[in-house]
Structure formats: structure tokens, C-alpha cells
N, CA, C and O atoms as a Tripos MOL2 file, in Angstrom:
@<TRIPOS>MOLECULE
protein
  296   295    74     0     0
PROTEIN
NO_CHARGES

@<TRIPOS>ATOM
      1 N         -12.9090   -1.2310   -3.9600 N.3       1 UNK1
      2 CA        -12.2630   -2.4640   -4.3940 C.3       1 UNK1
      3 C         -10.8440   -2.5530   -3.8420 C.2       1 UNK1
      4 O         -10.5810   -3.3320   -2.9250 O.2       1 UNK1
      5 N          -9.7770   -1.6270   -4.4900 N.am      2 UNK2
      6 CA         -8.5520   -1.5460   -3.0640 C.3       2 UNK2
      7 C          -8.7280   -1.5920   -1.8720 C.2       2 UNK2
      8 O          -7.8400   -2.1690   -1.2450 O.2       2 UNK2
      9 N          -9.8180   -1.0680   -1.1340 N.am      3 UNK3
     10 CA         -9.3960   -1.3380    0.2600 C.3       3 UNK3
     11 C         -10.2840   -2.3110    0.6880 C.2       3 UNK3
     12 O         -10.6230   -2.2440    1.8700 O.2       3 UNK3
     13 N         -10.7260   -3.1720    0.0270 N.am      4 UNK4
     14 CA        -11.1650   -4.7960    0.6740 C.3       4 UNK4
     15 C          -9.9570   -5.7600   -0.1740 C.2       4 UNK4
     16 O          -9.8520   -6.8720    0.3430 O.2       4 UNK4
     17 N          -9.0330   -5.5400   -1.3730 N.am      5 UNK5
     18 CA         -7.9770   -5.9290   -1.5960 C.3       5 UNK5
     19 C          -6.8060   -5.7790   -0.4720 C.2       5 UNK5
     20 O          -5.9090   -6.5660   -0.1700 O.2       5 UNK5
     21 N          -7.1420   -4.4480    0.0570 N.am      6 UNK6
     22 CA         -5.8170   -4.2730    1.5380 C.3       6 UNK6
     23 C          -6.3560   -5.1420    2.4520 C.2       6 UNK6
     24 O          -5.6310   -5.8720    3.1270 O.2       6 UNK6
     25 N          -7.9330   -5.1450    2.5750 N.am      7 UNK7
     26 CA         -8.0230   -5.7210    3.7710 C.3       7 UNK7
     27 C          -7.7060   -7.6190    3.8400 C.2       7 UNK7
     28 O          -7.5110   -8.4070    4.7660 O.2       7 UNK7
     29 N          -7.7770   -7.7280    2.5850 N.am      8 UNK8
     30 CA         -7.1310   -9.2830    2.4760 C.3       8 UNK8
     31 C          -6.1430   -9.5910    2.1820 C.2       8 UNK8
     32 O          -5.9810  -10.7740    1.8830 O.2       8 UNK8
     33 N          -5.1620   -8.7780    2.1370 N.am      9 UNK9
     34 CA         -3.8060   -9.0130    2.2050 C.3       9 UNK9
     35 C          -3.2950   -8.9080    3.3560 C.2       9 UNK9
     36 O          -2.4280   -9.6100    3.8760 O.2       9 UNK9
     37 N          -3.8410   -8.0200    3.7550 N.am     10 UNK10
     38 CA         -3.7260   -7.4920    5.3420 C.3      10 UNK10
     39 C          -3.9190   -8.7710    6.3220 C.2      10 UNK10
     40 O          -2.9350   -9.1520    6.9560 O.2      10 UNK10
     41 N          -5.0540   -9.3880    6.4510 N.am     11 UNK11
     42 CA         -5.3500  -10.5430    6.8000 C.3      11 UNK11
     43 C          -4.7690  -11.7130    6.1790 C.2      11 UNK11
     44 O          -5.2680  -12.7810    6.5340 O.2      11 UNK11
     45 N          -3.9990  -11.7520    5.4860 N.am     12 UNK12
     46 CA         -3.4270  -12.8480    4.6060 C.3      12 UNK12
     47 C          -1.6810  -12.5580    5.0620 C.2      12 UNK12
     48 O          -1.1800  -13.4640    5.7270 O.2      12 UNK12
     49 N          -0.8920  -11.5030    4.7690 N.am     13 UNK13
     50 CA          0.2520  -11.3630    5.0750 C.3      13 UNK13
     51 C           0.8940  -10.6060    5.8640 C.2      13 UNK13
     52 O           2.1160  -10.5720    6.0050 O.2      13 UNK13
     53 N          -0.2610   -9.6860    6.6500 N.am     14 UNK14
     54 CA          0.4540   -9.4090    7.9060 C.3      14 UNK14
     55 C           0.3470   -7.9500    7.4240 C.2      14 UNK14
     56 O           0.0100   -7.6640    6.2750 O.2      14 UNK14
     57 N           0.6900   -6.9440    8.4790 N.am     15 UNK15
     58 CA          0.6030   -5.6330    8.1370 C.3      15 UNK15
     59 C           1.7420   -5.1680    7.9590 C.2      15 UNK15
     60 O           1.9130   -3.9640    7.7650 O.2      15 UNK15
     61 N           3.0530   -6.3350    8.0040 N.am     16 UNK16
     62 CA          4.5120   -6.2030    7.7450 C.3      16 UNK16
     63 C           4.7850   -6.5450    6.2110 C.2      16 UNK16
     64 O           5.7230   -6.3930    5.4290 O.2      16 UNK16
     65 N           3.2220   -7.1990    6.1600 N.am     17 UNK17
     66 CA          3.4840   -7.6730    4.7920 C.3      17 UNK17
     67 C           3.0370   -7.2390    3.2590 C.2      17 UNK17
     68 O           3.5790   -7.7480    2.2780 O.2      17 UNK17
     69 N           2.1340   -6.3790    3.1710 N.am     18 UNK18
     70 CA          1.6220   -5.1260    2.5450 C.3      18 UNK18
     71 C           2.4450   -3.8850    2.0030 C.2      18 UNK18
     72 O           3.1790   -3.2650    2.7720 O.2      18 UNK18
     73 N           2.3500   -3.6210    1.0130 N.am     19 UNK19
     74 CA          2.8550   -2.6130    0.4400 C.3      19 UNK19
     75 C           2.4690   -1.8130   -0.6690 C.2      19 UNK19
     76 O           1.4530   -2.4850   -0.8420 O.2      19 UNK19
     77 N           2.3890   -0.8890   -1.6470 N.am     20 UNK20
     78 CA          2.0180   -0.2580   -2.0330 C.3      20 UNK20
     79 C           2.8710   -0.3370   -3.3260 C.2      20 UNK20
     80 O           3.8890    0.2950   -3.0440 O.2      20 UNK20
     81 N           2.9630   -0.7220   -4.4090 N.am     21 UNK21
     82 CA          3.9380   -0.5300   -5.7270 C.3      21 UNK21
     83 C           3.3710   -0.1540   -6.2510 C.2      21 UNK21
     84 O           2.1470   -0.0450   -6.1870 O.2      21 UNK21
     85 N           4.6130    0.4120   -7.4660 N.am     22 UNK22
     86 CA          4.2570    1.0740   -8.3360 C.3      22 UNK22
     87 C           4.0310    1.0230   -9.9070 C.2      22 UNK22
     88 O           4.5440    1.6320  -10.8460 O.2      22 UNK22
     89 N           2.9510   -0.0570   -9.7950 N.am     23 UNK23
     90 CA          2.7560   -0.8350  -11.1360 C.3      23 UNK23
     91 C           2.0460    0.2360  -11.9250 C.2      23 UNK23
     92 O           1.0300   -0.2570  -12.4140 O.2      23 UNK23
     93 N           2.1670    1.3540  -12.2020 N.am     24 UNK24
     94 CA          1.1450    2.2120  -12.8400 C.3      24 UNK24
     95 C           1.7080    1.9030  -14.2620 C.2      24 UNK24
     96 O           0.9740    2.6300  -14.9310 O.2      24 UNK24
     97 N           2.3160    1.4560  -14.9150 N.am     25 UNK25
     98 CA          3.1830    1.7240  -16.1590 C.3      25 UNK25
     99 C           3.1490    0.5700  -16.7190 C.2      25 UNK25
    100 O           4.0820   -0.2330  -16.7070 O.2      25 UNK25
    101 N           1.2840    0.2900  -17.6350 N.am     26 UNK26
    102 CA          0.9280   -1.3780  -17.5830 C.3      26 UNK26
    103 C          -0.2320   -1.9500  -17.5570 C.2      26 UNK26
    104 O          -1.0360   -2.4520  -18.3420 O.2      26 UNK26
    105 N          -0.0230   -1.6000  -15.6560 N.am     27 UNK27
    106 CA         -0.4730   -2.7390  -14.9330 C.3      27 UNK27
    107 C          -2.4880   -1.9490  -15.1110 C.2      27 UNK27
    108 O          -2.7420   -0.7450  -15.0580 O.2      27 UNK27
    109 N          -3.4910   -3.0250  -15.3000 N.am     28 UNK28
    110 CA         -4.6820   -2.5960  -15.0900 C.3      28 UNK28
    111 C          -5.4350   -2.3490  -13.7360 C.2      28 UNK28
    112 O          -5.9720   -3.0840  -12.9070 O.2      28 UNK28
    113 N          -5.2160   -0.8060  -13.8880 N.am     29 UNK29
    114 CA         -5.4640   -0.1490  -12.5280 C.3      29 UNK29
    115 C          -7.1450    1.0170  -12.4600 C.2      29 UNK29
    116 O          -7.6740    1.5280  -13.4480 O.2      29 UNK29
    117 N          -7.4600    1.1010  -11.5000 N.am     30 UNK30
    118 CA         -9.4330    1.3080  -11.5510 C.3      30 UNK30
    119 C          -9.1220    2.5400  -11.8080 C.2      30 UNK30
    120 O          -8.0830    3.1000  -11.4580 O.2      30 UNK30
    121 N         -10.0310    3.0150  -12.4400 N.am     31 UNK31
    122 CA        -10.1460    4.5720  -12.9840 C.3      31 UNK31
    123 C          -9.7400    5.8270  -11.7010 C.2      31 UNK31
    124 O          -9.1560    6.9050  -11.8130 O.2      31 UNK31
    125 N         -10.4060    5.0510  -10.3510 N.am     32 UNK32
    126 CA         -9.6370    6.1860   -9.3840 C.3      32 UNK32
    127 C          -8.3130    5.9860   -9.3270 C.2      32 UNK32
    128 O          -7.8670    7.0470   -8.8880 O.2      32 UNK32
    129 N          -7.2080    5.0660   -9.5590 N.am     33 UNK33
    130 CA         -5.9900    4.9170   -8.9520 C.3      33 UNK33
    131 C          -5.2500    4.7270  -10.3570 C.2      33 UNK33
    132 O          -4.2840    3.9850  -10.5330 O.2      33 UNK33
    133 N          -5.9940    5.6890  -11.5270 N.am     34 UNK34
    134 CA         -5.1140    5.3010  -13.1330 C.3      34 UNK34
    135 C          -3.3200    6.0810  -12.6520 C.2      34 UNK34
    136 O          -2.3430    5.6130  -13.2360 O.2      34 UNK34
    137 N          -3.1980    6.7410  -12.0430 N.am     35 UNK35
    138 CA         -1.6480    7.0090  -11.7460 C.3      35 UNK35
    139 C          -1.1530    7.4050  -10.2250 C.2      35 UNK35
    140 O          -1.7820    7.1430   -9.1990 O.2      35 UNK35
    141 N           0.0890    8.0800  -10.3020 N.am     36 UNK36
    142 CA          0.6890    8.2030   -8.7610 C.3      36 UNK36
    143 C          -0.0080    9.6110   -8.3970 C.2      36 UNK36
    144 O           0.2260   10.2340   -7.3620 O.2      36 UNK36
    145 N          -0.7450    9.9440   -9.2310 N.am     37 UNK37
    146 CA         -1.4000   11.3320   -8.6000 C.3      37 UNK37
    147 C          -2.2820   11.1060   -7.3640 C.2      37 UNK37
    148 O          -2.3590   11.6750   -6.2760 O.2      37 UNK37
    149 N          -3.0450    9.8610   -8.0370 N.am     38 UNK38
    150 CA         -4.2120    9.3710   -6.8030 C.3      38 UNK38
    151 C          -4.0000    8.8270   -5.6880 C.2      38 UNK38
    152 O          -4.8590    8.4770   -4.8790 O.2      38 UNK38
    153 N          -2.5550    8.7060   -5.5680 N.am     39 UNK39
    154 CA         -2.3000    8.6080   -4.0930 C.3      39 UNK39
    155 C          -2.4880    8.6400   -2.9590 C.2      39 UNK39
    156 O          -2.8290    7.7780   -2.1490 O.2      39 UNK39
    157 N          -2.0980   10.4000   -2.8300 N.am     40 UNK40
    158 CA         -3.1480   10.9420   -1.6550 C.3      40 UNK40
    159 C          -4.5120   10.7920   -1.2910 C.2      40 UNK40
    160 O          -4.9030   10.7140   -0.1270 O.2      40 UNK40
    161 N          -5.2010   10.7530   -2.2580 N.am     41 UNK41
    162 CA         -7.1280    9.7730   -2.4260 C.3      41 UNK41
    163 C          -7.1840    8.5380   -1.6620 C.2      41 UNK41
    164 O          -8.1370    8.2390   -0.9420 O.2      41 UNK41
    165 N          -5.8200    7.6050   -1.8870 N.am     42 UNK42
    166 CA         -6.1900    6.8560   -1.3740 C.3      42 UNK42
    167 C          -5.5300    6.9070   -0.0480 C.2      42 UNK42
    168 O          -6.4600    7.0920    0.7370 O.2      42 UNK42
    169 N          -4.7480    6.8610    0.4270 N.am     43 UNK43
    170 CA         -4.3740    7.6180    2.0230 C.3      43 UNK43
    171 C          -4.9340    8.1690    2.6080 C.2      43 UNK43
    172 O          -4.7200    8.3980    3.7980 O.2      43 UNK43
    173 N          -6.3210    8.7680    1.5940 N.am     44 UNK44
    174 CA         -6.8780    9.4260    3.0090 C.3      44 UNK44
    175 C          -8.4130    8.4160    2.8590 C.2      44 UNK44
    176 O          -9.3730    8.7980    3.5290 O.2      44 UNK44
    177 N          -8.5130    7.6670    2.3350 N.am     45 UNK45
    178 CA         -9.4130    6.7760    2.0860 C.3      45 UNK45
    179 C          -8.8990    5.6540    3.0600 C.2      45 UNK45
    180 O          -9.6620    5.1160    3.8630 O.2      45 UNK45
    181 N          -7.6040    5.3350    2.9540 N.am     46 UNK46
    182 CA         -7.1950    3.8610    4.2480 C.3      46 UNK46
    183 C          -7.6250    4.6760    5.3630 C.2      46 UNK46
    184 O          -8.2560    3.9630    6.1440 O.2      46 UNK46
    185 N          -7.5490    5.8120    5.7420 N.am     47 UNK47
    186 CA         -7.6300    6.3640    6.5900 C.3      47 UNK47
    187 C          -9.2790    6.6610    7.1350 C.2      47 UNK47
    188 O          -9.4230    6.8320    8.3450 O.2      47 UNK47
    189 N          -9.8110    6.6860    6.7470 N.am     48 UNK48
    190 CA        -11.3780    6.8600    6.3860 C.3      48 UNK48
    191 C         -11.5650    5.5010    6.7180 C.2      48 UNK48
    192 O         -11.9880    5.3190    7.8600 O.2      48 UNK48
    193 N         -11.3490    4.4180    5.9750 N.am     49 UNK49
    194 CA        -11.6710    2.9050    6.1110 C.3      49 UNK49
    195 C         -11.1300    2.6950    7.5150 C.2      49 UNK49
    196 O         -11.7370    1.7290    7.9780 O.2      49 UNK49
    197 N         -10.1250    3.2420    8.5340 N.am     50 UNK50
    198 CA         -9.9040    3.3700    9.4750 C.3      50 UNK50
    199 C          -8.6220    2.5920    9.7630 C.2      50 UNK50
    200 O          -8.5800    1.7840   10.6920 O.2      50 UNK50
    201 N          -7.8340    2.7740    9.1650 N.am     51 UNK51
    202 CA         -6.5330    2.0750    8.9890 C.3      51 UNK51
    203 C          -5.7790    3.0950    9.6930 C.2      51 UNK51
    204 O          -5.7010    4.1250    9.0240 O.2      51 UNK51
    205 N          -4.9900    3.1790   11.2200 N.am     52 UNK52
    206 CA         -4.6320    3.5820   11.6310 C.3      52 UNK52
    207 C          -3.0020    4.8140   11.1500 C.2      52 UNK52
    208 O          -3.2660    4.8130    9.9480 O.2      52 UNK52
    209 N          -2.2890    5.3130   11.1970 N.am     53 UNK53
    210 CA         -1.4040    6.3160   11.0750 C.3      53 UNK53
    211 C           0.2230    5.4830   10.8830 C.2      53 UNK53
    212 O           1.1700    5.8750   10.2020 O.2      53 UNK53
    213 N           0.1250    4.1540   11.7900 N.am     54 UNK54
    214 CA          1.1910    3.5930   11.8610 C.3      54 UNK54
    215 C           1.1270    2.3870   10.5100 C.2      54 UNK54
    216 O           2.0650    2.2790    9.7200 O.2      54 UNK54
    217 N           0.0930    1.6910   10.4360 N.am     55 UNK55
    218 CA         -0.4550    1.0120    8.9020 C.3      55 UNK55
    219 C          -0.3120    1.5800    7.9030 C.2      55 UNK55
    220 O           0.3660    1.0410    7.0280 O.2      55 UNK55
    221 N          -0.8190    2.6980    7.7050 N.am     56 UNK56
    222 CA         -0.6150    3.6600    6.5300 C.3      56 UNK56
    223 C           0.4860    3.7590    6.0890 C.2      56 UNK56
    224 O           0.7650    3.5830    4.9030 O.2      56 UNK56
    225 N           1.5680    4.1640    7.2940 N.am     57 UNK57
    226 CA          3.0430    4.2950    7.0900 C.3      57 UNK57
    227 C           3.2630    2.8330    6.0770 C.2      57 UNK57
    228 O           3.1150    2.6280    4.8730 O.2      57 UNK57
    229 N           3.5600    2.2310    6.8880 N.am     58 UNK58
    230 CA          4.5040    0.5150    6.4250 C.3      58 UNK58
    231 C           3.7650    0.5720    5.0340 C.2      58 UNK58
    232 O           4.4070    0.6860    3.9900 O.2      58 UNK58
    233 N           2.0170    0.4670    5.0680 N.am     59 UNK59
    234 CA          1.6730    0.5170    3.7370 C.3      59 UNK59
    235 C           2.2380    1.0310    2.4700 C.2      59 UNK59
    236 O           2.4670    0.3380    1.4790 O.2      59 UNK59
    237 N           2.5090    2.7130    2.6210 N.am     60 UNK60
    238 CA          3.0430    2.9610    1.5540 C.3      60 UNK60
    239 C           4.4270    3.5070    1.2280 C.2      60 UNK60
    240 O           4.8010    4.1710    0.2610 O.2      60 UNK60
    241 N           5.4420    2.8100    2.8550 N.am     61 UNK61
    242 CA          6.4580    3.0990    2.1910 C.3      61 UNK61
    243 C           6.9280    2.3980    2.8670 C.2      61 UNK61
    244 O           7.6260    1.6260    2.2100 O.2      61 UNK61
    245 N           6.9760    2.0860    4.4310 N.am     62 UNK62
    246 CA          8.1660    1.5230    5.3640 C.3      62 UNK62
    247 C           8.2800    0.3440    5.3270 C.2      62 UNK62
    248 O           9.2820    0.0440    5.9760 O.2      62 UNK62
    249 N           7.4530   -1.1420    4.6240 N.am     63 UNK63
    250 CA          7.3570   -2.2500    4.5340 C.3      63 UNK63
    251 C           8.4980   -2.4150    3.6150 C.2      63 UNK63
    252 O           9.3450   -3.2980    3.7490 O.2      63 UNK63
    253 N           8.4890   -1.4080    2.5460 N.am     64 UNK64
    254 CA          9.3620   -1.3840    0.8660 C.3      64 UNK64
    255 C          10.9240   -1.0830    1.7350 C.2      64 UNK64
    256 O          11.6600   -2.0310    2.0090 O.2      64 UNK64
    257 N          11.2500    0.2230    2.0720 N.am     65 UNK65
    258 CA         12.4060   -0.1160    2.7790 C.3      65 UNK65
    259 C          13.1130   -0.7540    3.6560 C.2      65 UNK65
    260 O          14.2810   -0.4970    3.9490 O.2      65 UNK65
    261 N          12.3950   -1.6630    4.1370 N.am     66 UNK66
    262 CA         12.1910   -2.8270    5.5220 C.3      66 UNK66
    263 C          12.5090   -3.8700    4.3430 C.2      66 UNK66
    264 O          13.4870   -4.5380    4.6760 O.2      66 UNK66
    265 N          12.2730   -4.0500    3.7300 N.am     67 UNK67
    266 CA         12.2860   -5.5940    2.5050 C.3      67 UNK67
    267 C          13.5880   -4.9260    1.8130 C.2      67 UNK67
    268 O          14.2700   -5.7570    1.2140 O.2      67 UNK67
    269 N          13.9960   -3.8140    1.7760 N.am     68 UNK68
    270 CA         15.3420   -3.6520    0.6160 C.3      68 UNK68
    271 C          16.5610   -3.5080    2.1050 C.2      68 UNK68
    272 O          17.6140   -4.1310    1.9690 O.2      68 UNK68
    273 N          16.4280   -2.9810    2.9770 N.am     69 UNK69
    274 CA         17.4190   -3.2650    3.9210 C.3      69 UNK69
    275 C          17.5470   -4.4410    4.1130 C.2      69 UNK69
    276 O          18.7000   -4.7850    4.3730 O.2      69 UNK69
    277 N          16.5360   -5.4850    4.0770 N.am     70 UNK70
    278 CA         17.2180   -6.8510    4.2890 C.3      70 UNK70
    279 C          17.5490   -7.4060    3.0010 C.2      70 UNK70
    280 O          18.7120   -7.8090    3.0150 O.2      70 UNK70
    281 N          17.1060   -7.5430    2.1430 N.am     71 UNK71
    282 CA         17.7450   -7.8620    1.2510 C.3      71 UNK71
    283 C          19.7240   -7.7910    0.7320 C.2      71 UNK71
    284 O          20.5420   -8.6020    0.2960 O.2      71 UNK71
    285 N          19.7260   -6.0190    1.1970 N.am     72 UNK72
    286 CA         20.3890   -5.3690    0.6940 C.3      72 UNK72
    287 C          21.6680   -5.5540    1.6230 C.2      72 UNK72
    288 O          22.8520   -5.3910    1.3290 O.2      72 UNK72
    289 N          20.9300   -6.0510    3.1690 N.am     73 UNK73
    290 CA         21.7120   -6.4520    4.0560 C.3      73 UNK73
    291 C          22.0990   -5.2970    5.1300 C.2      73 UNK73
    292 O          23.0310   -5.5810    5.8830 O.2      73 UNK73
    293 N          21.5360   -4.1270    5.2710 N.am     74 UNK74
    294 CA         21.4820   -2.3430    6.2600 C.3      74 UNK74
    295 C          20.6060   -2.3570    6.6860 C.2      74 UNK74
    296 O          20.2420   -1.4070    7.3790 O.2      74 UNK74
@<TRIPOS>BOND
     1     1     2 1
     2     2     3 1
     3     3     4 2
     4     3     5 am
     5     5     6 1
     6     6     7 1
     7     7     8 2
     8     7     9 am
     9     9    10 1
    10    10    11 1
    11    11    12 2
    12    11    13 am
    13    13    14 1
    14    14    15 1
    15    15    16 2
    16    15    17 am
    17    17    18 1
    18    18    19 1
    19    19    20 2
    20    19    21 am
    21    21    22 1
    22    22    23 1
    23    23    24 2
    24    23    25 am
    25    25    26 1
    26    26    27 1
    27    27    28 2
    28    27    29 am
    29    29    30 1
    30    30    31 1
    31    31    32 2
    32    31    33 am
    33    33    34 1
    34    34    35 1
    35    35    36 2
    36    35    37 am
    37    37    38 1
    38    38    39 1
    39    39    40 2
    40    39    41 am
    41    41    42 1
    42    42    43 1
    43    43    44 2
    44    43    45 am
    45    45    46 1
    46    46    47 1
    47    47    48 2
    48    47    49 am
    49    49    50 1
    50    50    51 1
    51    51    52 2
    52    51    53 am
    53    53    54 1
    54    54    55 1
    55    55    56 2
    56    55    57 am
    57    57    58 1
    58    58    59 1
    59    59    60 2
    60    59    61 am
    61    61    62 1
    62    62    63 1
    63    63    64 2
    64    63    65 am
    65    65    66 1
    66    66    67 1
    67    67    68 2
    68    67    69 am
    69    69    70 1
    70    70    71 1
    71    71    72 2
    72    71    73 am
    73    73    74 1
    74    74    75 1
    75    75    76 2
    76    75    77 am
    77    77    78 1
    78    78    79 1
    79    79    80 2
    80    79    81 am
    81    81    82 1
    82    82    83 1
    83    83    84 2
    84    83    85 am
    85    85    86 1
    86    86    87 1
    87    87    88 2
    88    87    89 am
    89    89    90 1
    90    90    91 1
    91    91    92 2
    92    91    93 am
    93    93    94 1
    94    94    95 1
    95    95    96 2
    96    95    97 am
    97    97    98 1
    98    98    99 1
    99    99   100 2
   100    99   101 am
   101   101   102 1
   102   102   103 1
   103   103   104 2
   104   103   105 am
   105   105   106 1
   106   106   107 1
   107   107   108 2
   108   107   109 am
   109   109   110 1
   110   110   111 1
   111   111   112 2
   112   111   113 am
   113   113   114 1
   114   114   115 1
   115   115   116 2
   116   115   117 am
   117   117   118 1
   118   118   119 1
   119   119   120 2
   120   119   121 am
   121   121   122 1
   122   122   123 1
   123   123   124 2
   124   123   125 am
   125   125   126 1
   126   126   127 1
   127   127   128 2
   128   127   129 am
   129   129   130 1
   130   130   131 1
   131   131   132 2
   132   131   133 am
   133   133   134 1
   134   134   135 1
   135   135   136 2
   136   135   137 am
   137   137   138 1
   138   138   139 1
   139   139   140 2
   140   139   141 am
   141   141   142 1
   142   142   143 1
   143   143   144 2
   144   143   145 am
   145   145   146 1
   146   146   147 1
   147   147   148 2
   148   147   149 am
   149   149   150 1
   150   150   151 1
   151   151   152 2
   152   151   153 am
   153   153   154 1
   154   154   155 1
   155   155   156 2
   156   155   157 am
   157   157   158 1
   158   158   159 1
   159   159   160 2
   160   159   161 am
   161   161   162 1
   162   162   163 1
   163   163   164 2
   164   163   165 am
   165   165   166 1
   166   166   167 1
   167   167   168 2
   168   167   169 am
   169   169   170 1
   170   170   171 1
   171   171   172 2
   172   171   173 am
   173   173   174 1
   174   174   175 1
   175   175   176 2
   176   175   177 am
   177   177   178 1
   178   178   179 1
   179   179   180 2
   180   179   181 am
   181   181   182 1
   182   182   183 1
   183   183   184 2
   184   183   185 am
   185   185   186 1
   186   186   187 1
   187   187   188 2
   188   187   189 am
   189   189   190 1
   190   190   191 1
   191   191   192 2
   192   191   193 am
   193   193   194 1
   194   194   195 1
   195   195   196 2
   196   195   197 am
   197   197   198 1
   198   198   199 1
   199   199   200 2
   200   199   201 am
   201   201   202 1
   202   202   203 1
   203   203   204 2
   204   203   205 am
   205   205   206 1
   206   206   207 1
   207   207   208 2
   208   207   209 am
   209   209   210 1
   210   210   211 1
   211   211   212 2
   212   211   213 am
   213   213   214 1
   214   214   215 1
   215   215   216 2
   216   215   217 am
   217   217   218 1
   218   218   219 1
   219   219   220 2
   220   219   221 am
   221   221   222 1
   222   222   223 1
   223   223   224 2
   224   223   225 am
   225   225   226 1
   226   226   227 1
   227   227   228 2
   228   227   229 am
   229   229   230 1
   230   230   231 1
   231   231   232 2
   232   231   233 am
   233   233   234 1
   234   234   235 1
   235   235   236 2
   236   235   237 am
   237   237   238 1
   238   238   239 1
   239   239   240 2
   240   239   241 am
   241   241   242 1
   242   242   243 1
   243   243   244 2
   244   243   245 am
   245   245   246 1
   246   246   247 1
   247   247   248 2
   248   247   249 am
   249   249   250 1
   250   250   251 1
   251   251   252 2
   252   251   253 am
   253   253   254 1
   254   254   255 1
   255   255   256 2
   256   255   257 am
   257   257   258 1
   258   258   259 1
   259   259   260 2
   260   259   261 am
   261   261   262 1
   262   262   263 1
   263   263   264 2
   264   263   265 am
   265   265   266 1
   266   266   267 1
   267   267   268 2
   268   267   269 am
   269   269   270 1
   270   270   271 1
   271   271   272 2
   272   271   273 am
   273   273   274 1
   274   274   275 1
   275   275   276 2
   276   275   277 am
   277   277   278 1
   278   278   279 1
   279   279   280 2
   280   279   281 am
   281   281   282 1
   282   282   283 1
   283   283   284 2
   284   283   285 am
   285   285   286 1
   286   286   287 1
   287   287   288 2
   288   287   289 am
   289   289   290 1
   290   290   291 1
   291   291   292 2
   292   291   293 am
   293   293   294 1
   294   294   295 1
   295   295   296 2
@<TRIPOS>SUBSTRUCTURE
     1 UNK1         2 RESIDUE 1 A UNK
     2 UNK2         6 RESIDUE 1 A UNK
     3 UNK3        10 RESIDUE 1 A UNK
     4 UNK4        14 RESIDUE 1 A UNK
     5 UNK5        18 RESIDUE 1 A UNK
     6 UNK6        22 RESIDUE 1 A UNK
     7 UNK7        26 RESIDUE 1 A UNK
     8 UNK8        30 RESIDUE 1 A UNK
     9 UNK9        34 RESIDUE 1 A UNK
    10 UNK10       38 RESIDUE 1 A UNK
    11 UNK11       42 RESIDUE 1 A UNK
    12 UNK12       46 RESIDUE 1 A UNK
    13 UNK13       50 RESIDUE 1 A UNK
    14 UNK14       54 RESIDUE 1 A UNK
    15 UNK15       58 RESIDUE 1 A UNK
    16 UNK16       62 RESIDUE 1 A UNK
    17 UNK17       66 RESIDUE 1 A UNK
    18 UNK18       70 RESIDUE 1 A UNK
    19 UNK19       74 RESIDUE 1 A UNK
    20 UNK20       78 RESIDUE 1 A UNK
    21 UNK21       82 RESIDUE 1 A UNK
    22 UNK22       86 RESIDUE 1 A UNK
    23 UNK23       90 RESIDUE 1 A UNK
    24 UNK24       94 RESIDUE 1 A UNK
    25 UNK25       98 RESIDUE 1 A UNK
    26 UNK26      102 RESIDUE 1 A UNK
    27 UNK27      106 RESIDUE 1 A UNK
    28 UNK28      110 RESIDUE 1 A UNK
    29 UNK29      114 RESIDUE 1 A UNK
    30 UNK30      118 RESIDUE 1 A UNK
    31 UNK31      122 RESIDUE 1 A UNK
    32 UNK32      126 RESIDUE 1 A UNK
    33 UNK33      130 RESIDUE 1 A UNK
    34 UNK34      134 RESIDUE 1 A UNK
    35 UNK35      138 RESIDUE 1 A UNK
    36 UNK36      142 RESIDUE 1 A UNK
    37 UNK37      146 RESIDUE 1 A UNK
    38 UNK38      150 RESIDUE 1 A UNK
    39 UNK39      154 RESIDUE 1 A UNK
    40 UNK40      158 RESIDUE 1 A UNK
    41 UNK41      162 RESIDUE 1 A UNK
    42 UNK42      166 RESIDUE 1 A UNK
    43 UNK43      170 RESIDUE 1 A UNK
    44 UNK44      174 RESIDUE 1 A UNK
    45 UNK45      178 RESIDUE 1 A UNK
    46 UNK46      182 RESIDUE 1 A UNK
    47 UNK47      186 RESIDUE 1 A UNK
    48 UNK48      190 RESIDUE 1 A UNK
    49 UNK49      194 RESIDUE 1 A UNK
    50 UNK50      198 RESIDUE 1 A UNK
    51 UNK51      202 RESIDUE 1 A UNK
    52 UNK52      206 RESIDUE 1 A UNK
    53 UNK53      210 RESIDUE 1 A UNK
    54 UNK54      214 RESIDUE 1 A UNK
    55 UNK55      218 RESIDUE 1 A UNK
    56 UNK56      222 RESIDUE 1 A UNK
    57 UNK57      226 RESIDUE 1 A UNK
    58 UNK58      230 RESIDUE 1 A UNK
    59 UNK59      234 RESIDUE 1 A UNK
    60 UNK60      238 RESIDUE 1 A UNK
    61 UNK61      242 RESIDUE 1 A UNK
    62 UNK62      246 RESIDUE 1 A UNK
    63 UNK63      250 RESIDUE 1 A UNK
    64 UNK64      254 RESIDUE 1 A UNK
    65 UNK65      258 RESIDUE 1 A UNK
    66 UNK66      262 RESIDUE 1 A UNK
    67 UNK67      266 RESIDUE 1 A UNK
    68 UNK68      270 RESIDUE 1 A UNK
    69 UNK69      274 RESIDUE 1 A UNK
    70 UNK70      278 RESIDUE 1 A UNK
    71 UNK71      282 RESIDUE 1 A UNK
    72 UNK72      286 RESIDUE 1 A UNK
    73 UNK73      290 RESIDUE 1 A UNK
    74 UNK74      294 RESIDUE 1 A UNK
């Protein structure tokens, strides 16, 4: 279910536009991804789904600091 959710965001906002938060504290999340433990599961699952090394990156972190440097204005 996440990674046909990536894959339509992906297709919807760009692979600049994707990111990974951290709504665990809440938010209704699938029994594999109930916290930040399952992380790695899923990284190596984009990876498996065949989401290349440089996607992965922006996915779960470089999109987030790319959006707070501009914001932030650095």
C-alpha cells in the first residue's frame, strides 16, 4: 500500500516532491510502518520495488532539507 502511495505521488509531484515524515505520533499508520523502527523495511522495500539509490535519498531525507533551506533561506 505505501509503495503504490509513493508511486502516485511520485507521479503526481515529482521525485523533488516526495518525502518521508514523521507522522508516527497519531497519525493511522499500517501495522508494518506502526513506528520509526520500520524504516529500514521500507528502504529496502523502495528498493526492491526498484526505486533507484538517488530516489531513496531525496525520499527520505534530501527533499526535507531541500524544502527547509529554502524556506529558511541557506
Amino acid at each position: 500500500t505505501i509503495l503504490r502511495h509513493l508511486d502516485r505521488l511520485l507521479a503526481v509531484l515529482g521525485e523533488d516532491g516526495v518525502g518521508l515524515g514523521s507522522d508516527f505520533d497519531g497519525a493511522l499508520m499500517p501495522e508494518e510502518l506502526a513506528d520509526a523502527a520500520a524504516l529500514p523495511a521500507l528502504i529496502r522495500a523502495m528498493e526492491a520495488h526498484g526505486y533507484g539509490d538517488a530516489l531513496i535519498r531525496k525520499i527520505a531525507g534530501e527533499n526535507w532539507i531541500s524544502l527547509l533551506a529554502r524556506v529558511w533561506g541557506n
